[in-house]
N, C-alpha and C positions, 0 to 999 in steps of 0.2 A: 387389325385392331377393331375392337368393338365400338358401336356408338355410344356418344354420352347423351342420353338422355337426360332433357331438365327440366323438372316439372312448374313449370312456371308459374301458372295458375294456383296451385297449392301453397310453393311456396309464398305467394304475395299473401295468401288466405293466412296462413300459418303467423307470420309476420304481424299481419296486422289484428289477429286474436289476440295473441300475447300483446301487443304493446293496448290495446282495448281493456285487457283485464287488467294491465299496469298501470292504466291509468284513468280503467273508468272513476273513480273516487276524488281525483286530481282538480283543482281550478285549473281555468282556462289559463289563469297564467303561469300556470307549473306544469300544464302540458307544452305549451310555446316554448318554455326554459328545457322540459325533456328533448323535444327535436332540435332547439338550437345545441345541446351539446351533442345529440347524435352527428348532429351535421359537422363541427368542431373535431370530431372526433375524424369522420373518415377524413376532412379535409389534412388534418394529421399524419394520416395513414398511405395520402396518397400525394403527401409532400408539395402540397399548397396554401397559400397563406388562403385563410377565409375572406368571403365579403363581405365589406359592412354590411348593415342593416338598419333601414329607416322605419324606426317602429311607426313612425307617424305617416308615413306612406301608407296610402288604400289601395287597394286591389285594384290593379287598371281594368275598366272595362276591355269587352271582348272585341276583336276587331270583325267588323262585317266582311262578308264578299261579294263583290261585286257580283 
């Protein structure tokens, strides 16, 4: 059998053009509502319930190392 080569790189690039030109026009909060239903969507797909989400939660800082 032959290898499956997969271009990983490209595809991320690919990905994230389209969703770019889908949503350069978009507010900030109808781009937040597009990935939460991307997310919605595979959770669906891969036969898990979703996580909540605390809009009011900030981004934790990053941990240092020692």
């Amino acid at each position: 059998m032959g290898e499956l080569k997969i271009k990983s790189v490209e595809m991320v690039r690919s990905i994230r053009d389209a969703h770019y030109e889908e949503l350069r026009e978009r507010s900030p909060q109808e781009k937040i509502a597009f990935f939460r239903e991307k997310a919605r969507t595979l959770y669906a797909e891969l036969g898990r319930s979703e996580k909540p989400l605390d809009d009011s939660a900030s981004v934790p800082a990053a941990k240092t190392r020692r």
